[in-house]
C-alpha positions in Angstrom: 1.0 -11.5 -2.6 -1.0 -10.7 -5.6 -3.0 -7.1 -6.1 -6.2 -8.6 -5.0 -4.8 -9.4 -1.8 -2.9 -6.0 -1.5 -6.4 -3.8 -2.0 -8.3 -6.4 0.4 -6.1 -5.2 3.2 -5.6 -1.8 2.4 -9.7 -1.7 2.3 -9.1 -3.3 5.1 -7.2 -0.8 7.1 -8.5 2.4 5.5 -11.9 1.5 4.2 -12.8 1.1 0.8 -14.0 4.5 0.1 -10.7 5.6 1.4 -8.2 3.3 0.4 -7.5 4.1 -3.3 -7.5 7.8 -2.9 -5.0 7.4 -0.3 -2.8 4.8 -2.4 -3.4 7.4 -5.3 -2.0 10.5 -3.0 0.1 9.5 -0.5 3.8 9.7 -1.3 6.0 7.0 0.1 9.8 7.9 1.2 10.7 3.8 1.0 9.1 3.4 -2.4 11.4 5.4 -4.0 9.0 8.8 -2.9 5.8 7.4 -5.4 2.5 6.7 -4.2 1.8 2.9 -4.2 -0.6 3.0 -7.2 2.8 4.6 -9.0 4.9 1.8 -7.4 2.4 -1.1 -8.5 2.2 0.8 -11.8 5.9 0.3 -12.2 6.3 -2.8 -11.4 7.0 -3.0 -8.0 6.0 -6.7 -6.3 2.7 -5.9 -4.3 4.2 -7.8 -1.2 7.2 -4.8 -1.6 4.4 -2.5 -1.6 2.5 -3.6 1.3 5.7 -3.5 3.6 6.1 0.1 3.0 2.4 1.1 3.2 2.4 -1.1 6.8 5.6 1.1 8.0 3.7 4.0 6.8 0.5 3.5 8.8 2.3 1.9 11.7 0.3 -1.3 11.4 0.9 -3.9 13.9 3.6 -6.9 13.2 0.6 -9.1 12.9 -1.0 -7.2 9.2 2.7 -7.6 8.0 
């Protein structure tokens, strides 16, 4: 998964007015308790990302 993709479906699922102040603020418990903007910021793979923002917003199996 590149970025691209990960903000397309975040936008997706929160709306793009929402999305990046959510990715900016909420903290994550399986990223290592960052937000994902901290996460991609470090380095983490966007796919790793995206897992633990789905478990976050309980997204069905289907947006994994």
């Amino acid at each position: 998964m590149r970025h691209t993709e990960f903000w397309a479906r975040l936008d997706q699922h929160l709306g793009p007015a929402y999305s990046r102040t959510w990715a900016e603020q909420q903290v994550i418990g399986d990223l290592g308790h960052r937000t994902a903007v901290e996460a991609l910021r470090a380095g983490v793979p966007p796919k790793e990302v995206w897992t633990a923002v789905w478990r976050t917003l309980e997204l069905p199996m289907s947006e994994r």
